[in-house]
C-alpha positions in Angstrom: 94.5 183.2 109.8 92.8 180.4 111.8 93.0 178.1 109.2 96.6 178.3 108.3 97.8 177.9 111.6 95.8 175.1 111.4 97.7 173.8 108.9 100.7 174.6 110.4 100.0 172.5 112.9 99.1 169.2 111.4 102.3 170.2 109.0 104.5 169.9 112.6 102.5 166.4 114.0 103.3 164.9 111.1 106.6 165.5 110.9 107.1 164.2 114.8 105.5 161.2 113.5 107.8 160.4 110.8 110.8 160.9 112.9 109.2 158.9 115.1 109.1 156.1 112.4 112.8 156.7 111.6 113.9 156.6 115.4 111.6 153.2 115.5 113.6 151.9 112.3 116.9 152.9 113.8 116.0 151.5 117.3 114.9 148.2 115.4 116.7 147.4 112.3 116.5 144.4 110.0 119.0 142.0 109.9 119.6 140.6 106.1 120.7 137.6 105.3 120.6 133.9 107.8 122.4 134.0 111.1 124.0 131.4 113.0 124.9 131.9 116.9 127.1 129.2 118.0 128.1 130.7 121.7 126.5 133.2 124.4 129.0 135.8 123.5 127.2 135.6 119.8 123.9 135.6 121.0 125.0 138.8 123.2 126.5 140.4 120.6 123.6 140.2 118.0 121.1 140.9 120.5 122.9 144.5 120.9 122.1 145.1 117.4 117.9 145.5 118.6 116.8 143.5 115.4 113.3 143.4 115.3 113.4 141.5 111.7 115.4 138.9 110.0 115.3 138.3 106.0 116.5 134.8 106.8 117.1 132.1 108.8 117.9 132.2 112.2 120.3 129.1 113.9 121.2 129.0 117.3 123.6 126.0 117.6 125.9 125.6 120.4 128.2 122.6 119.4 131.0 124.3 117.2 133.2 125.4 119.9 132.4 122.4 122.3 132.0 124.8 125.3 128.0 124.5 125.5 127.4 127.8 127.1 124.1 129.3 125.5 121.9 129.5 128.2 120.2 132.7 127.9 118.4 133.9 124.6 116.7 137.6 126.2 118.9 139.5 124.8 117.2 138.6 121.1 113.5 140.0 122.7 114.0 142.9 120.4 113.2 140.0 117.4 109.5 140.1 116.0 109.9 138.3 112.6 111.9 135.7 111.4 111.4 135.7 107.3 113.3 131.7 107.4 113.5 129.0 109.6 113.7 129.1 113.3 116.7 126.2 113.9 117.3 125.5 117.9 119.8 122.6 118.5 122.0 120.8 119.8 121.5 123.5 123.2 123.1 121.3 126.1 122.8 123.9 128.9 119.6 126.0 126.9 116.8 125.2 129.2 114.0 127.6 127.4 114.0 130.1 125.0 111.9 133.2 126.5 113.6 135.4 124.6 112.3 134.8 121.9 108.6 135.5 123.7 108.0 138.7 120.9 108.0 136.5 118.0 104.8 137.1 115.9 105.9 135.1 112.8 108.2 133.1 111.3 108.3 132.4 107.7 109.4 128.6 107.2 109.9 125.7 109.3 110.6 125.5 113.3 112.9 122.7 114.3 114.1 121.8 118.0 116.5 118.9 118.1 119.0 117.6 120.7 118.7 120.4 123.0 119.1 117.9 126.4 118.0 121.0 129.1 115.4 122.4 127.1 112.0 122.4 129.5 109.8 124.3 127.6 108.8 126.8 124.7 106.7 129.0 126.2 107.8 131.8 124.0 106.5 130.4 120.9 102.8 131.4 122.3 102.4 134.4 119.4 102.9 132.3 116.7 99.4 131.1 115.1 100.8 129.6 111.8 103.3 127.2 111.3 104.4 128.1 107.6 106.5 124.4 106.8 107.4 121.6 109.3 107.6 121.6 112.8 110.3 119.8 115.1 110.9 118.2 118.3 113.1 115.8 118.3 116.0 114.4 120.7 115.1 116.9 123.7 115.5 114.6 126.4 113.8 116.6 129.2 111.0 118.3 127.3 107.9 118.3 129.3 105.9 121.1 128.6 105.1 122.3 125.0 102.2 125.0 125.9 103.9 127.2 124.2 102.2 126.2 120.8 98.7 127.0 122.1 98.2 129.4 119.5 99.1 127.4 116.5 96.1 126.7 114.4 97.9 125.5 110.7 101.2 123.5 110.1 101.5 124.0 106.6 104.8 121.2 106.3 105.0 118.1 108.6 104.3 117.8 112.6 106.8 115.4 114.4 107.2 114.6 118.2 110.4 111.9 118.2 112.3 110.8 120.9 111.4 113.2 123.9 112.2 110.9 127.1 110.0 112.9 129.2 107.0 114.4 127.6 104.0 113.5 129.0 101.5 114.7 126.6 100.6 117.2 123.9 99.3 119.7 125.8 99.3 122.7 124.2 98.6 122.5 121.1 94.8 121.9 121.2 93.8 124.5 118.9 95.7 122.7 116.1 93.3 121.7 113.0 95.7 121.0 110.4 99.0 119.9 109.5 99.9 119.4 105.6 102.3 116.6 105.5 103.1 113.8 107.8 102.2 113.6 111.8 104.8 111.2 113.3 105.2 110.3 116.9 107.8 108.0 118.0 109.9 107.1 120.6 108.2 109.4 123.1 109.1 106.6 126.3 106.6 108.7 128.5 103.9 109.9 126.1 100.2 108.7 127.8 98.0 110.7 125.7 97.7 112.3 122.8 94.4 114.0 123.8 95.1 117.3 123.1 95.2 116.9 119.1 91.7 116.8 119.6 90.8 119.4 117.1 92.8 118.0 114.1 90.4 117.1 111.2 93.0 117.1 108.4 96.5 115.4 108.3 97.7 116.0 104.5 99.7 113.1 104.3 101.0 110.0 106.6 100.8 109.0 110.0 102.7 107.4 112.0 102.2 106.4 115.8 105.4 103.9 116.4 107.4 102.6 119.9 105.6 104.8 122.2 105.2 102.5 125.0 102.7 104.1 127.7 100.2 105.9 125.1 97.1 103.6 125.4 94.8 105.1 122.5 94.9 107.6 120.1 91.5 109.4 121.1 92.6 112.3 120.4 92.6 112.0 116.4 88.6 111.2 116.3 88.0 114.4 114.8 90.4 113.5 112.0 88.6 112.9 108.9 91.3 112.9 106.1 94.7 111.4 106.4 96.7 111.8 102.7 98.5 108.6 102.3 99.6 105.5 104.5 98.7 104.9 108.3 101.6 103.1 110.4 100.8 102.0 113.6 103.5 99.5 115.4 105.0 99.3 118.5 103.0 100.4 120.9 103.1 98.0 123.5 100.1 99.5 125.9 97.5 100.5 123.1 94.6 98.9 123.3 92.7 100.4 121.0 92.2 102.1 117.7 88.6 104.2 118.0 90.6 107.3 117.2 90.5 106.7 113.4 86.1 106.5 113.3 86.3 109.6 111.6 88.0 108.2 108.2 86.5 106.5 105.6 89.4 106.2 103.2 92.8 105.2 103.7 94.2 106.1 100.8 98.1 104.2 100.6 98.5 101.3 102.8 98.1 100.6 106.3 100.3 98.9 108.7 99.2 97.7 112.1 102.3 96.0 113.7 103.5 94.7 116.9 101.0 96.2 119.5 101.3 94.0 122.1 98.0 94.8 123.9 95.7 96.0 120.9 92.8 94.2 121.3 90.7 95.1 118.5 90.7 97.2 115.3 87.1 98.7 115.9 88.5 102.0 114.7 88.3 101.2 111.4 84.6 100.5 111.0 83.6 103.5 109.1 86.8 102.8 106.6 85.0 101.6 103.0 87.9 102.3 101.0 91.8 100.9 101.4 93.6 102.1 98.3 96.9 100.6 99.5 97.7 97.2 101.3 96.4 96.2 104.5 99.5 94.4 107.0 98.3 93.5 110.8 100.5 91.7 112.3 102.4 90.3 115.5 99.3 91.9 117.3 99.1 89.1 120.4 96.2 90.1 122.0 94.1 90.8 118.9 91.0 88.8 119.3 89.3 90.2 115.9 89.3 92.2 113.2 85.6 93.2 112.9 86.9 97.0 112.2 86.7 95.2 108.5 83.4 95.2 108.5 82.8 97.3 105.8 85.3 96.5 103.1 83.9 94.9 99.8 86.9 95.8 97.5 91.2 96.0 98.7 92.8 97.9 95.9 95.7 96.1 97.0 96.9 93.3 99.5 96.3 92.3 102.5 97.9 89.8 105.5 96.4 89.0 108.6 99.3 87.3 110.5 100.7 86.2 114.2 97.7 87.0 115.9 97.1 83.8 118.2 93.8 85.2 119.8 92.2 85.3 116.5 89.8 82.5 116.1 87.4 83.9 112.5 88.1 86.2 110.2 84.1 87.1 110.5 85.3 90.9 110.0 86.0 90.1 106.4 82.3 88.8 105.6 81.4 91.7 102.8 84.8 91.3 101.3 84.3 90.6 97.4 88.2 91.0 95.8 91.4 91.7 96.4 93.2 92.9 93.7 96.6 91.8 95.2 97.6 89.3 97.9 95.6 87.6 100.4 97.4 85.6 103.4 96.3 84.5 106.4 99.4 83.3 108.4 100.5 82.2 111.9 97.3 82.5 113.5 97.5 79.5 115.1 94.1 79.7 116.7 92.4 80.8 113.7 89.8 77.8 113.4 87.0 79.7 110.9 87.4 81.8 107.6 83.7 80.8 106.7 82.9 84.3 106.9 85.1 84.7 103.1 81.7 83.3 101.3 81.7 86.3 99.5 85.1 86.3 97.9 85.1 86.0 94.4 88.3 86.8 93.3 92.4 87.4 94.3 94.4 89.1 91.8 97.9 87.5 93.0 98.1 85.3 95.4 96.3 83.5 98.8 98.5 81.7 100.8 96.7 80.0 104.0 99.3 78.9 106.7 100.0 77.8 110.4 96.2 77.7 110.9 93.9 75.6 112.9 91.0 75.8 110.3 89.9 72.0 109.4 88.5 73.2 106.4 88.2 75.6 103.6 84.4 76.6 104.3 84.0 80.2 103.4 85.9 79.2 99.5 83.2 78.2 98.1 82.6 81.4 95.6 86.3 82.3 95.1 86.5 81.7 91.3 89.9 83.2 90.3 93.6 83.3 91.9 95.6 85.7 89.7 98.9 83.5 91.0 100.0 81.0 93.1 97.8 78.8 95.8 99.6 78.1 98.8 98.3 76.2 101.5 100.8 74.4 104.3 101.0 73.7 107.8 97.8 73.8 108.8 97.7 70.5 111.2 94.1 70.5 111.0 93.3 70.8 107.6 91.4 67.6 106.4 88.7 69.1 104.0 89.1 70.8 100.6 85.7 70.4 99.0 84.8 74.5 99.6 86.9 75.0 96.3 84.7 75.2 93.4 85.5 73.4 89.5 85.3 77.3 88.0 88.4 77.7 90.2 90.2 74.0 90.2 89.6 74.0 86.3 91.8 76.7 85.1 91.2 79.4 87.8 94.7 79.6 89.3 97.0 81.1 87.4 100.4 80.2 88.8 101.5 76.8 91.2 99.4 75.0 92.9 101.2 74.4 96.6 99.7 72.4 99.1 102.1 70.9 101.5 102.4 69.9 105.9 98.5 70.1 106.0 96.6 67.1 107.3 95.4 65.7 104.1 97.3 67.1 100.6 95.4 66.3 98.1 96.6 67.4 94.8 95.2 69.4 92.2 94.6 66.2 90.1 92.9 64.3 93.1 90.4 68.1 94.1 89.3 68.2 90.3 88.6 64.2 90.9 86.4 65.1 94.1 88.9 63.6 96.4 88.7 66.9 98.3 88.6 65.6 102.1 
């Protein structure tokens, strides 16, 4: 008798407990398909529905009806999973997003743009996983992004663009990957990017462009893999590049333009493999390029140009080839490219201009030009004699231009000896 009134019992508790479950699923149903909330009265009106999932994308767009009222997003705290997208822009009057504080997961990419009050998104701290790109672009008074403090993956691309008033990342220090691009631009008040910090992998480009207060990029030295090219332009306070010591490989092409203040590219150093072109340029207060250091073989091209506080190119003294271009151009101080005695071969062409150099010391072993020679306006340039017969005699394989140097001697008056 005991033991069927035993079993009677459990027979009861678990029938509470599934009508518990059905109450739960009645109290919290899931919304199929993608929604788009355009006004208050729609966000009001879904949130009465107590959706605690969505098998699509969520939008909350306030610029169909022009009246830019959305400014309150608690009625969706019943909302624990989003299987899409999370889409939040063009918010005027939207300045956070707490209700969306119960969000555990959100199945695809999480965009912010033009949302002009936007302060923070704080209620983004349960998501850990990222699972496609994340967004923040256009939301002019953004300053505080601790809300991603939890995020450890960004499975798509991570971009900060154009937020007038963020000051740094903080927030999003526990992030160690992202699989596509990183891009920053545009951020007018950015300082620091310190808080990236425990990065390692970025799974393809970066890009750090016209952010004009951030004055190094520190907070990538644990990065040790970036996918594909490196662009770095338009900063006009960095001085300095040591965030990038971790890399040994840049494996597209890497741009280093118009970084007014940069004075060196020591970040490189531990870089022994460039399997795309190398472009620095219109950097003004560059006074070297000894980051180089360790490069015997460029896959590719590379230009060293408009740097006026560059006086050698001794960063360049284990380079062997380049199988593409090499120019050195508008370095108007550049007085030395001795530190080339290595070179033994260019697979297109080496053009030399708007130099100070008086001579072509550092030539001596380059045997093969797989194009064109051009040398011009070099107002010092008096002395050819580094160029070796193997190269004179049949070693350039396009034009031969030497023009508004000191002394142009031509090809027939080098192979003669008349070299200075």
């Amino acid at each position: 008798m005991q033991k069927i009134k035993l079993i009677f019992f459990f027979y009861i508790l678990l029938i509470l407990s599934c009508n518990s479950e059905d109450n739960d699923q009645q109290n919290n149903p899931t919304f199929e398909g993608n929604i788009k909330l355009t006004s208050q009265q729609d966000v009001d009106d879904f949130g009465s529905n107590n959706y605690s999932t969505i098998l699509g994308n969520l939008t909350i767009a306030d610029f169909d009806d022009g009246v830019h009222d959305i400014t309150d997003l608690s009625p969706l705290n019943s909302i624990i999973s989003i299987n899409g997208y999370l889409d939040v822009v063009f918010n005027e009057n939207l300045s956070n997003i707490n209700g969306l504080g119960n969000l555990t997961s959100i199945g695809s990419q999480i965009s912010f743009y033009n949302n002009d009050s936007l302060q923070n998104i704080d209620a983004l701290s349960n998501i850990t996983i990222v699972n496609g790109d994340l967004v923040f672009q256009d939301n002019s008074n953004l300053i505080d992004i601790s809300g991603l403090n939890n995020i450890q993956e960004v499975s798509g691309g991570l971009y900060f663009v154009n937020n007038d008033e963020l000051v740094n990342l903080n927030g999003i220090s526990n992030l160690m990957s992202v699989g596509s691009e990183l891009f920053i631009h545009d951020n007018l008040n950015l300082t620091n990017i310190d808080s990236l910090n425990s990065l390692t992998i970025i799974g393809d480009a970066l890009e750090i462009k016209n952010n004009d207060n951030i004055f190094n990029i520190d907070g990538l030295s644990n990065v040790t893999s970036i996918g594909n090219y490196i662009i770095i332009r338009e900063n006009s306070s960095i001085e300095n590049i040591d965030g990038l010591t971790g890399l040994d490989t840049v494996n597209s092409y890497l741009t280093i333009l118009t970084n007014e203040n940069l004075e060196n590219i020591d970040g490189l150093i531990n870089v022994t493999n460039y399997m795309g072109g190398i472009l620095i340029s219109q950097n003004t207060n560059l006074e070297n390029i000894n980051g180089f250091a360790n490069i015997q073989n460029i896959t590719s091209s590379i230009s060293i140009n408009g740097s006026p506080l560059l006086s050698n190119v001794s960063g360049l003294s284990n380079l062997q080839s380049v199988t593409g271009t090499f120019e050195l151009a508008n370095n108007i101080n550049l007085t030395d490219i001795s530190s080339l005695s290595n070179l033994v071969s260019i697979g297109e062409h080496l053009s030399i201009g708007s130099t100070a150099i008086s001579s072509l010391d550092g030539l001596q072993n380059l045997n093969s030009i797989g194009d064109r020679l051009m040398i011009d306006r070099n107002d010092n340039l008096v002395d050819y004699c580094a160029l070796n017969n193997t190269l004179l005699n049949g070693g350039i394989a396009g034009n031969y231009e030497v023009f508004l140097n000191a002394y142009n001697p031509t090809l027939s008056e080098l192979i003669n000896g008349n070299c200075n």
